[in-house]
C-alpha positions in Angstrom: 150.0 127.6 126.2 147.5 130.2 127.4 144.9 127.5 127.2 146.9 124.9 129.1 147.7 127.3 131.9 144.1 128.2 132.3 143.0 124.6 132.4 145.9 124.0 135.0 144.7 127.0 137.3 141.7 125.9 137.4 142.3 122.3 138.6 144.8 123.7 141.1 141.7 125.7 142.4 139.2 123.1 142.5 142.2 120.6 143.9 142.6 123.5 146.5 138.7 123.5 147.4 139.0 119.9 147.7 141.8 119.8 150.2 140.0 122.5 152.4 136.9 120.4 152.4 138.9 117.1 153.2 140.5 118.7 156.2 137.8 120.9 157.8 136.0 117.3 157.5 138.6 115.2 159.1 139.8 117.8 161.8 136.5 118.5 163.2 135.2 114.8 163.0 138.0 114.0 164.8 137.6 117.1 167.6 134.3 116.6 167.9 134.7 112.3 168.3 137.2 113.3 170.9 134.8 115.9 172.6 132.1 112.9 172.7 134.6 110.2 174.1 135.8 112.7 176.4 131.8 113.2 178.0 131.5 116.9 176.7 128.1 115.6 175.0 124.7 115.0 176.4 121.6 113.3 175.9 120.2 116.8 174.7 120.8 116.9 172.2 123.7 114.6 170.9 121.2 111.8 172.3 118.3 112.9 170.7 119.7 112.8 167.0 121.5 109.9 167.7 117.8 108.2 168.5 115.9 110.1 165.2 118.6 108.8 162.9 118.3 104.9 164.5 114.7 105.1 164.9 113.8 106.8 161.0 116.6 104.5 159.6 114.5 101.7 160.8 111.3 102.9 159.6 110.2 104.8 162.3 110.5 108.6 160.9 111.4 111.2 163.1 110.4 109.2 166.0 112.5 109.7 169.2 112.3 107.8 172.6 113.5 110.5 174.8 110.9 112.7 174.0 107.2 112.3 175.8 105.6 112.0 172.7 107.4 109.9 171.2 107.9 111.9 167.9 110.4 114.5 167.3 108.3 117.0 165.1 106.5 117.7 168.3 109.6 120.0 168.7 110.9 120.7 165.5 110.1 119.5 161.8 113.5 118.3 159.9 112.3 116.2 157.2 116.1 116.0 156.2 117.0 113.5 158.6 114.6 111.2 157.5 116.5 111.2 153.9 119.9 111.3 155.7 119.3 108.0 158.0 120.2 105.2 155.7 123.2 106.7 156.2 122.8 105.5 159.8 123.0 101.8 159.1 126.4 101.7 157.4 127.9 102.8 161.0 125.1 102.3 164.0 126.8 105.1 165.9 126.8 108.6 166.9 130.5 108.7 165.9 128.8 108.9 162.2 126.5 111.5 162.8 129.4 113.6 164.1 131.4 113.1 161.4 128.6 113.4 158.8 127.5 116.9 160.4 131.2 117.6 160.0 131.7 117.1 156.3 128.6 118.4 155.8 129.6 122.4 157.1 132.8 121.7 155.3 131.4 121.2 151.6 129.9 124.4 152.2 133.7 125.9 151.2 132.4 124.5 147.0 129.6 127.3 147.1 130.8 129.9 148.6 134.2 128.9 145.6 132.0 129.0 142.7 129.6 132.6 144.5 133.4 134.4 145.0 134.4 133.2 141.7 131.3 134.5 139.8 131.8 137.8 141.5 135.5 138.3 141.9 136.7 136.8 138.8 140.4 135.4 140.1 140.4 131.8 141.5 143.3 132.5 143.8 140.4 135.4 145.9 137.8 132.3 145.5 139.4 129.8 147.0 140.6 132.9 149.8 136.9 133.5 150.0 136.6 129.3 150.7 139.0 129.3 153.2 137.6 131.9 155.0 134.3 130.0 155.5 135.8 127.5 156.8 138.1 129.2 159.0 135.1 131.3 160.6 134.7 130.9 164.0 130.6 130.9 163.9 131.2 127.4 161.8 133.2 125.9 164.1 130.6 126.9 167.0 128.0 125.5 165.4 129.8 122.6 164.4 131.0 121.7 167.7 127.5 122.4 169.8 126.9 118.6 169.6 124.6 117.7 166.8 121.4 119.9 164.9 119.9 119.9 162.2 119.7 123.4 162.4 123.4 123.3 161.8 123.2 121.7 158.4 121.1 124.9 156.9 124.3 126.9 156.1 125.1 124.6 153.1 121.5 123.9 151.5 120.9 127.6 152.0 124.8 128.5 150.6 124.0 126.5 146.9 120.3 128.2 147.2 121.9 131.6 146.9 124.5 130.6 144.2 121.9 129.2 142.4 119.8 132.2 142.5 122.4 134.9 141.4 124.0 132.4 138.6 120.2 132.3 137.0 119.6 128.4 137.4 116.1 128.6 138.4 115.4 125.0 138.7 118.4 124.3 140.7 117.1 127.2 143.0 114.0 125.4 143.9 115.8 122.1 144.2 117.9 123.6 147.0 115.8 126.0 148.4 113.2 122.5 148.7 116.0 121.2 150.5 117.1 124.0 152.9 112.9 123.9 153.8 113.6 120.3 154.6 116.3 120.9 157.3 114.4 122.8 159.9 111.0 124.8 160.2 113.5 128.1 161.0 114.8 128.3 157.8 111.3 130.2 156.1 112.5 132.9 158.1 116.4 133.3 157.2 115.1 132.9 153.2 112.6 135.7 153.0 114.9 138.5 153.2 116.2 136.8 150.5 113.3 137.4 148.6 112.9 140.6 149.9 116.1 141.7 148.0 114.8 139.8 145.0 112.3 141.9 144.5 114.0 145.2 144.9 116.6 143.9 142.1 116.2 145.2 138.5 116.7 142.1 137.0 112.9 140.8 136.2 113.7 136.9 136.3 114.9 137.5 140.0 112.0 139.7 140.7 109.5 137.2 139.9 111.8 134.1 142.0 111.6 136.9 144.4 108.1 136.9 144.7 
């Protein structure tokens, strides 16, 4: 019976983390298509990643026609896009983008579950800790300021750090490869990161640290 309740706990949480990443999705895909259809967007920069994601999903990566050079890493180097733009050509439209940016934030609420989980223990405080994130103001800020890539760095960076403190070192580097991938700021926000790393006693997160 103990067994059974356990098992059921734990699918209530995850079905929990689920709903909360289903509805952040939907809401703010839907506020934000509204905010666009209601001309509270603008060429910069809703324009400009509208144009990266058509231009590199047709083989053009990180090009961009609004900008004098042509090429988008003149500005900023987001790699990311490039991997994300097949995505593009299911739905030719920056309604997509929106709504892709949108889920994105929102899966960060699986992360920051399984980081409150390893450190709290109780699965009711996790999925607390979930909704939290995605009841935070900043988020919804970010989320709404149009479109950046800059803005899809919270969740790459979020699976980084669980991966770190639950000891999966290859995972680590996979995500940390991909948080380098989103946006040329990102070096910055992870050395502290490392920083802390190093001053830890454990010697397998000393090492990552360095």
């Amino acid at each position: 019976k103990r067994r059974i309740a356990n098992v059921s706990a734990t699918v209530l949480a995850w079905a929990a983390i689920l709903g909360i990443w289903v509805a952040y999705g939907w809401f703010f895909t839907r506020l934000a298509i509204t905010n666009h259809h209601a001309f509270g967007t603008r060429t910069i920069d809703l324009g400009l990643y509208d144009n990266i994601f058509f231009q590199s999903a047709h083989g053009r990566p990180l090009a961009c026609t609004f900008i004098k050079s042509g090429y988008h890493g003149s500005a900023h180097f987001d790699p990311i896009l490039v991997a994300l733009s097949p995505i593009y050509l299911l739905y030719p439209r920056v309604e997509l983008i929106l709504g892709l940016q949108s889920f994105w934030c929102g899966s960060g609420v699986i992360p920051v579950f399984l980081m409150a989980r390893r450190y709290l223990g109780g699965r009711f405080l996790s999925v607390l800790v979930a909704a939290c994130y995605a009841l935070h103001p900043a988020l919804h800020g970010a989320n709404m300021y149009e479109f950046h890539s800059m803005t899809l760095s919270c969740v790459p960076i979020l699976w980084t750090l669980w991966a770190l403190h639950s000891e999966r070192f290859k995972l680590y580097w996979l995500f940390l490869i991909i948080a380098l991938s989103v946006r040329e700021d990102v070096p910055l926000m992870m050395t502290p990161v490392g920083f802390v790393s190093i001053l830890l006693s454990d010697g397998k997160l000393r090492r990552t640290g360095f």
